[in-house]
One Martini backbone bead per residue (centre of mass of N, CA, C, O) as a GRO file, in nm:
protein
   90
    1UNK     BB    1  -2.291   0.203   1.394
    2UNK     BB    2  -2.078   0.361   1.149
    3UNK     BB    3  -1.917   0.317   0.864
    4UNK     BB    4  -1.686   0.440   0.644
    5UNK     BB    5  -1.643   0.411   0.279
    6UNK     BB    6  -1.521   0.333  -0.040
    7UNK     BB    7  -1.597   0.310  -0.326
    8UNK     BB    8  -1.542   0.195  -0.610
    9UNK     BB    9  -1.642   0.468  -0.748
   10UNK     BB   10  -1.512   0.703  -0.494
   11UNK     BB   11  -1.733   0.697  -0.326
   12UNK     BB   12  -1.913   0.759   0.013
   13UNK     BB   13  -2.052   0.535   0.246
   14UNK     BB   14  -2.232   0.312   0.424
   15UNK     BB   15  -2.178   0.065   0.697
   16UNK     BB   16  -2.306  -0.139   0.890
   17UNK     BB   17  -2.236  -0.270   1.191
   18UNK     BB   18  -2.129  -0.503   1.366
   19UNK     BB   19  -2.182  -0.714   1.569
   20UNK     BB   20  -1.999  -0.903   1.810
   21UNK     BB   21  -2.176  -1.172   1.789
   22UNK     BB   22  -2.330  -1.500   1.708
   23UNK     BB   23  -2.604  -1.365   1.570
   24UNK     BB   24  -2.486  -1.141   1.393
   25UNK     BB   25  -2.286  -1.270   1.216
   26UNK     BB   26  -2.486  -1.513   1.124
   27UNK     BB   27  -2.686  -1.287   1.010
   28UNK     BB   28  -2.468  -1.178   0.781
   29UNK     BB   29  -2.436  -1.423   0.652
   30UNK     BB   30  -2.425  -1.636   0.409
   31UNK     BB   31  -2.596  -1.913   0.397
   32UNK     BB   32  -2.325  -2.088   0.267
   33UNK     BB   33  -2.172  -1.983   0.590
   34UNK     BB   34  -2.304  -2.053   0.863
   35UNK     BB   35  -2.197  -2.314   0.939
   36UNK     BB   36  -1.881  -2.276   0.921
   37UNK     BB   37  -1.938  -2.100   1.171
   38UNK     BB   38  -2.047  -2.280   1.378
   39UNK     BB   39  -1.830  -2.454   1.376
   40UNK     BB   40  -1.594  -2.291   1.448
   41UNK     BB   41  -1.730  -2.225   1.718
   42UNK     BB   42  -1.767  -2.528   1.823
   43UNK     BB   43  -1.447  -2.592   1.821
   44UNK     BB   44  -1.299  -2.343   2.014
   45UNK     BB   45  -1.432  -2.252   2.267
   46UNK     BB   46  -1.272  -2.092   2.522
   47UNK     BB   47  -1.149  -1.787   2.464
   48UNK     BB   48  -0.913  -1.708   2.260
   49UNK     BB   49  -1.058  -1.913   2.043
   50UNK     BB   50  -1.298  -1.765   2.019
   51UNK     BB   51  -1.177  -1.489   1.936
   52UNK     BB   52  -1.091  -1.570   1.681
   53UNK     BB   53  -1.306  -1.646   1.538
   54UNK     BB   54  -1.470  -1.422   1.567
   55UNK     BB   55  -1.289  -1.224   1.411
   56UNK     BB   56  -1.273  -1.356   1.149
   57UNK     BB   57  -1.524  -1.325   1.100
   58UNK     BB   58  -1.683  -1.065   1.128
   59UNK     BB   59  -1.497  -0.970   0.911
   60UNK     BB   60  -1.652  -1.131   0.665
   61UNK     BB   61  -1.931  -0.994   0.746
   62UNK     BB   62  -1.857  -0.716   0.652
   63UNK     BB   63  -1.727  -0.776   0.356
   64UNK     BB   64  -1.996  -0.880   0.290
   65UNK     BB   65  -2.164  -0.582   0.297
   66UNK     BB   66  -1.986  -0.506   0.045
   67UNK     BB   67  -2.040  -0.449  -0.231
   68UNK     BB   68  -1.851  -0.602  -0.464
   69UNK     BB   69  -1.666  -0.789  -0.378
   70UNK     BB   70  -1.593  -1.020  -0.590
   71UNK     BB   71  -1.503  -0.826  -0.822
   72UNK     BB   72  -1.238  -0.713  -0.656
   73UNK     BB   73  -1.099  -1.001  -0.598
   74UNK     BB   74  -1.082  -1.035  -0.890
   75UNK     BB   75  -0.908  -0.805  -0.975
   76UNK     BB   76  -0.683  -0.862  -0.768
   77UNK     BB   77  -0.597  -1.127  -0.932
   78UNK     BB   78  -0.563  -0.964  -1.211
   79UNK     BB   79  -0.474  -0.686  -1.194
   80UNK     BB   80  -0.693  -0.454  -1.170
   81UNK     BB   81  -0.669  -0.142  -1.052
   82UNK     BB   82  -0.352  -0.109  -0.946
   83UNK     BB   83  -0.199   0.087  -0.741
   84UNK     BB   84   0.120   0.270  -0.703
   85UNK     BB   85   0.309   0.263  -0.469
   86UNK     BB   86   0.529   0.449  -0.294
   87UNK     BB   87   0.825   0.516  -0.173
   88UNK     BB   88   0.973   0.501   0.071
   89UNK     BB   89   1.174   0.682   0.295
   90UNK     BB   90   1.472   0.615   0.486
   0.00000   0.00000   0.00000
């Protein structure tokens, strides 16, 4: 399964799902955070504290499939590029 994503430059690219899985999770991590992730894992248990590890890593897991992650979230500590929203009405 794949997901539509827009690119920084506005166009929109295809970014591959990552399975729910905990080997799935640990191969789509940058080496020096695998650890981490296992350590998690590791201390969750079973049941909810576990779905919660997992749902938090494999997002973080997604954020890191996407080129240029590290200078966006700079962009956005510096504000930079950063669009003003309309106000709600009502």
């Amino acid at each position: 399964m794949n997901s539509d994503s827009t690119s920084p430059s506005g166009g929109t690219s295809r970014i591959r799902a990552i399975p729910h899985t905990i080997s799935a999770v640990t191969e789509a991590l940058p080496h020096a955070r695998r650890g981490d992730f296992r350590a998690a894992v590791a201390g969750a248990g079973e049941g909810g504290g576990l779905d919660t590890v997992m749902t938090a890593w494999w997002l973080e897991a997604m954020f890191e499939s996407v080129p240029g992650r590290d200078q966006r979230l700079d962009d956005t500590v510096a504000a930079v590029g950063l669009v003003e929203l309309p106000e709600e009405e009502g």
